[in-house]
C-alpha positions in Angstrom: 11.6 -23.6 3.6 10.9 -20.7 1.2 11.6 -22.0 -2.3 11.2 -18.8 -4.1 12.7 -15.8 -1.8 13.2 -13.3 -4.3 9.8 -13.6 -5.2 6.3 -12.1 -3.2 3.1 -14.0 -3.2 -0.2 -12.5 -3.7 -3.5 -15.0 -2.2 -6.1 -14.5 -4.1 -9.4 -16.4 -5.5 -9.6 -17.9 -8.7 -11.3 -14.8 -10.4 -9.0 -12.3 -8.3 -6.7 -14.2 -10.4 -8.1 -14.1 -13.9 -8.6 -10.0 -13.7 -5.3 -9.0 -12.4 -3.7 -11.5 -15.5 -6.3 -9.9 -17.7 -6.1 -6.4 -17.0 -2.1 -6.6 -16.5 -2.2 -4.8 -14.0 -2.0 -5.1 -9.7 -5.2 -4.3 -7.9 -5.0 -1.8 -5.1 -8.0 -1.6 -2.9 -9.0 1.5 -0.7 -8.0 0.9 2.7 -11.0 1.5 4.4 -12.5 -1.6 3.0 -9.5 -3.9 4.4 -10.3 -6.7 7.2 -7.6 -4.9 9.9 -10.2 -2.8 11.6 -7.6 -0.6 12.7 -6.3 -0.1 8.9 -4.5 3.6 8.8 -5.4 4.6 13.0 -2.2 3.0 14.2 -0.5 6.1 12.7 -3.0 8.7 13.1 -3.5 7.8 16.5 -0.2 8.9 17.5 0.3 11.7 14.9 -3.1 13.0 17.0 -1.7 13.0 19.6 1.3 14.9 19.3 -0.4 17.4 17.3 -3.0 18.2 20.0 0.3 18.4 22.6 2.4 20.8 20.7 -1.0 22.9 19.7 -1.6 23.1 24.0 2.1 24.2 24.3 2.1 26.9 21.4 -1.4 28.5 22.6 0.7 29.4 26.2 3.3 31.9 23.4 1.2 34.0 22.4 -0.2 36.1 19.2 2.8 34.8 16.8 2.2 31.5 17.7 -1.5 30.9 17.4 -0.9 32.1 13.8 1.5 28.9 13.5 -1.4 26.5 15.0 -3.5 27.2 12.2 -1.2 25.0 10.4 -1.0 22.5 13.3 -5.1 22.3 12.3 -4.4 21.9 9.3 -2.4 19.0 10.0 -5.1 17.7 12.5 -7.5 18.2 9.6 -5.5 15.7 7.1 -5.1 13.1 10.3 -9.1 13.3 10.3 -9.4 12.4 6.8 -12.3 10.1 7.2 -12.0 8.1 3.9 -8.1 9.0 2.3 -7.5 8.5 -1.1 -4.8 5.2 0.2 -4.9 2.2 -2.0 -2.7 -0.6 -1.0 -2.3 -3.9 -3.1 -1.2 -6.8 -0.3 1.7 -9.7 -0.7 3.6 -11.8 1.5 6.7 -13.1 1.8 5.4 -16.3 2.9 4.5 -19.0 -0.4 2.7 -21.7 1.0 0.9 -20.4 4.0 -2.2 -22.4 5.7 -4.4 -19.3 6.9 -3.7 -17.5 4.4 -5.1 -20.1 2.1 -8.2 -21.0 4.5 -8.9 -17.1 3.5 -8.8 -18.1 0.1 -9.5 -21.7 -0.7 -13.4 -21.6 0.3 -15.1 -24.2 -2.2 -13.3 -22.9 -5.0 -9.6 -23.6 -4.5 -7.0 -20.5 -4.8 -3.8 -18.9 -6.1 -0.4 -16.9 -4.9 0.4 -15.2 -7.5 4.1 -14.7 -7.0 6.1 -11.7 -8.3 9.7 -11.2 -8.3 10.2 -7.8 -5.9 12.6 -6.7 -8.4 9.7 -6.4 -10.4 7.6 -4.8 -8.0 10.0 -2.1 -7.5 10.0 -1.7 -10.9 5.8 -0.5 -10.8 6.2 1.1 -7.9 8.9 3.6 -9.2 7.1 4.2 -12.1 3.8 4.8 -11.2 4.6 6.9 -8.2 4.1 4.7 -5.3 5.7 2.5 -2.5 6.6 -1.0 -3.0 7.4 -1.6 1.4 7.6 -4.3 4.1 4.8 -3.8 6.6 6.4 -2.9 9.9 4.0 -4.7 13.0 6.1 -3.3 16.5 4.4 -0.7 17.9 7.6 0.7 19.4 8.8 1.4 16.0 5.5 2.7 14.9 5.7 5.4 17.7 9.2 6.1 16.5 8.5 6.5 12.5 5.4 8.6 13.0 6.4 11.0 15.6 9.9 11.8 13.6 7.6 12.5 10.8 5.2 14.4 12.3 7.6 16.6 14.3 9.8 17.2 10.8 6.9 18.9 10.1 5.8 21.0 13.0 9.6 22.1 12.7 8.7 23.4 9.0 5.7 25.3 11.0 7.9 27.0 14.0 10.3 28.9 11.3 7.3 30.1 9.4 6.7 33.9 10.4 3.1 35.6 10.4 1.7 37.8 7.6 1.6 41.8 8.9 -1.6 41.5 7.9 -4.0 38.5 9.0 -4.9 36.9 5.5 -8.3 36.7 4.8 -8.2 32.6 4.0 -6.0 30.8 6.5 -6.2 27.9 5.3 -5.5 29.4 1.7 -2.3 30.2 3.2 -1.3 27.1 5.2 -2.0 25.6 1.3 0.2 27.5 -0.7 2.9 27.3 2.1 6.2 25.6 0.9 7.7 22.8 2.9 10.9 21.3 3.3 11.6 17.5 3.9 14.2 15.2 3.6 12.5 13.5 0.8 11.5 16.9 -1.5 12.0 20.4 -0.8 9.8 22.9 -1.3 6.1 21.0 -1.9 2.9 22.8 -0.8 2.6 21.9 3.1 -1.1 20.4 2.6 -0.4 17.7 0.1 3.2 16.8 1.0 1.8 15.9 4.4 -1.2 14.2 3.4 0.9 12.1 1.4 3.9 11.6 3.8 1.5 10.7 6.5 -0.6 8.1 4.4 2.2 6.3 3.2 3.4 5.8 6.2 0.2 4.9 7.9 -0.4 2.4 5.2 3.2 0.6 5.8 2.1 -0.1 9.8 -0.5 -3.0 11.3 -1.4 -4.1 14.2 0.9 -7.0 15.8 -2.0 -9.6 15.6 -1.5 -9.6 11.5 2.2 -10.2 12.8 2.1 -13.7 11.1 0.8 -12.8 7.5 4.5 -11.4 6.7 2.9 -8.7 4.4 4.3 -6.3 1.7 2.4 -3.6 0.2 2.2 -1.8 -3.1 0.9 1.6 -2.0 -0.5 4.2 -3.7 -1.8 7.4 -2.1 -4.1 9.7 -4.7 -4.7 12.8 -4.5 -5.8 16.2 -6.8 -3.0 16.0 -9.3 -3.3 12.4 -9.5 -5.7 10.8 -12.6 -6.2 7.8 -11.7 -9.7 5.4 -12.4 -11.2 4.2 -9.4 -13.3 0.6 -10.1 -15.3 -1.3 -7.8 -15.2 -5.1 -7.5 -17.4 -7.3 -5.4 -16.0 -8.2 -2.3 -16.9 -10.6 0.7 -19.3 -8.1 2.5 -19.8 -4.7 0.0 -18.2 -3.6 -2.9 -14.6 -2.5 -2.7 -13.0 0.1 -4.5 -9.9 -0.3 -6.3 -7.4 1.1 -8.8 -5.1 -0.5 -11.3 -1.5 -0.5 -11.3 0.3 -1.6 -14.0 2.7 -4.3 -14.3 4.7 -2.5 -17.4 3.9 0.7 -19.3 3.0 -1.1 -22.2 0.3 -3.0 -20.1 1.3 -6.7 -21.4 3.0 -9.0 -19.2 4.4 -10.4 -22.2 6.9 -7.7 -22.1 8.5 -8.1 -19.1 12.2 -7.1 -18.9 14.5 -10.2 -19.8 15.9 -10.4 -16.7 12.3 -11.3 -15.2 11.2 -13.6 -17.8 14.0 -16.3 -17.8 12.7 -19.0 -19.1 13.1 -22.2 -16.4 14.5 -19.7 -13.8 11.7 -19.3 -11.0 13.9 -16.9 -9.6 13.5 -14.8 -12.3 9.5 -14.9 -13.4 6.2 -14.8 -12.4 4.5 -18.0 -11.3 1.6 -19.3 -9.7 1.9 -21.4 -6.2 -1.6 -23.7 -6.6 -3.7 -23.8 -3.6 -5.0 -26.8 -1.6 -8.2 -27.8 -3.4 -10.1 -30.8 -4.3 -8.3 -31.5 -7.4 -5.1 -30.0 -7.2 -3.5 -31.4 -10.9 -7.0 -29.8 -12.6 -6.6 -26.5 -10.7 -2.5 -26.6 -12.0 -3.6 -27.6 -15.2 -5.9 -24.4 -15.9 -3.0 -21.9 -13.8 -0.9 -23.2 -16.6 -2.9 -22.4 -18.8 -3.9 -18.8 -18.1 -0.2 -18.0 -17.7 0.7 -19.1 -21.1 -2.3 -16.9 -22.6 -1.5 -13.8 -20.7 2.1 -14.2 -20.1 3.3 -16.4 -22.4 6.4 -19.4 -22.0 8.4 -17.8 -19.3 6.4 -18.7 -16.2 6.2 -21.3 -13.8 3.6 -23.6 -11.5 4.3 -25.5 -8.3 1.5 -27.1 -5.5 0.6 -26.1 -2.1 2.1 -29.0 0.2 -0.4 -28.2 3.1 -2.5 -31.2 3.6 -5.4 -28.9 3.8 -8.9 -29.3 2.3 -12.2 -27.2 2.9 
């Protein structure tokens, strides 16, 4: 049974824990330093694919139409984006789980951070990025990416040549306004590089079905002036960027409604991990949530009979 369902859990190690209290802010790391191997390619694969189809159909119309495909490459381009600017901070729905705590609990113990997703809604809208459900069938995939990518190609079919063939294609393709259902006329370049990473970020592969994961995701690009840090992680360093919890960066200003003292529906806690001495590692959460968010927090134990 889910005791807290209004709230989302974050796993993390004891330090994890310390710097996202002290800094105040989420951690997002780039994607490509993620353990799903197929991070991100679950959507490009198929936007690929579509884009090469409609590019083999358009280059049987003639002049007018191999004009258009230089924005179909342009798309193609984006989809190739070896290492996008797509930072993702993960949750889960689930509060007490035992693999996510194996990942976790490794000699030192660990915490789930939990987070009301009222509150998380809250960052996401105001530092521009997604606060989603991860979506794991791949029928659904298929469907969400092609709608998007075709939306898209749509934009491309109304767009008529220059008389004259620009010297800078891609120049062109740049400066070329796009309409969507979610803005109206953004540049076609970055309003598809950031419509297609968001969605890529939201989709996993069906194995990771279990982990019931939420994402806070924040795709950067050249308007955006953000800090990327690094962090040690298992295997390499990982980047990462902050996202704070409130503008004034200090969790001690929450909005009332998420600081209700005794309500666990309505703060931040800490669900205490399976370790070798569970009252000493609830004794210290307790104590880093009063120094860094003060009395309206709570602390509950794992009940998994697991130790490492």
């Amino acid at each position: 049974m889910n005791r807290y369902p209004e709230h989302v859990f974050h796993y993390t190690t004891p330090a994890g824990l310390l710097g996202i209290l002290r800094s105040r802010a989420i951690w997002a790391a780039q994607t490509g330093f993620l353990n799903d191997l197929t991070e991100l390619r679950v959507a490009t694969d198929i936007a690929l694919a579509e884009i090469d189809r409609c590019a083999a159909e358009w280059q049987r119309k003639g002049p007018a139409w191999e004009f258009r495909r230089q924005g179909l490459q342009a798309m193609r381009q984006i989809a190739e984006t070896p290492h996008p600017m797509v930072f993702v901070a993960s949750l889960s729905r689930l509060e007490d789980d035992l693999s996510q705590w194996r990942g976790y609990c490794r000699g030192t113990g660990g915490y789930a951070l939990a987070i009301p997703r009222a509150l998380l809604q809250r960052v996401a809208d105001a530092n521009g990025c997604e606060f989603v459900e991860c979506i794991y069938d791949p029928g659904e995939h298929q469907r969400l990416v092609l709608a998007l990518v075709r939306e898209f190609i749509a934009n491309l079919e109304q767009v008529e040549p220059p008389a004259e063939q620009p010297a800078d294609a891609s120049a062109f393709w740049a400066r070329r306004g796009v309409s969507t259902r979610r803005r109206e006329q953004r540049d076609f370049y970055p309003e598809f590089y950031r419509s297609l990473w968001r969605l890529a970020a939201r989709l996993k592969h069906p194995a990771f079905e279990h982990e019931a994961e939420w994402r806070l995701i924040a795709v950067l690009d050249g308007d955006t002036r953000a800090e990327i840090m690094l962090r040690e992680g298992s295997q390499t360093l990982v980047p990462y960027v902050e996202i704070p919890i409130t503008g004034e960066r200090n969790l001690s200003k929450l909005p009332p409604d998420l600081c209700v003292d005794g309500d666990p529906n309505a703060s931040l806690g800490i669900v205490v991990g399976p370790s070798a001495d569970v009252h000493a590692s609830r004794t210290a959460a307790e104590l880093v949530l009063r120094r860094y968010i003060g009395e309206h927090c709570w602390t509950a134990e794992s009940e998994v009979p697991y130790r490492d």
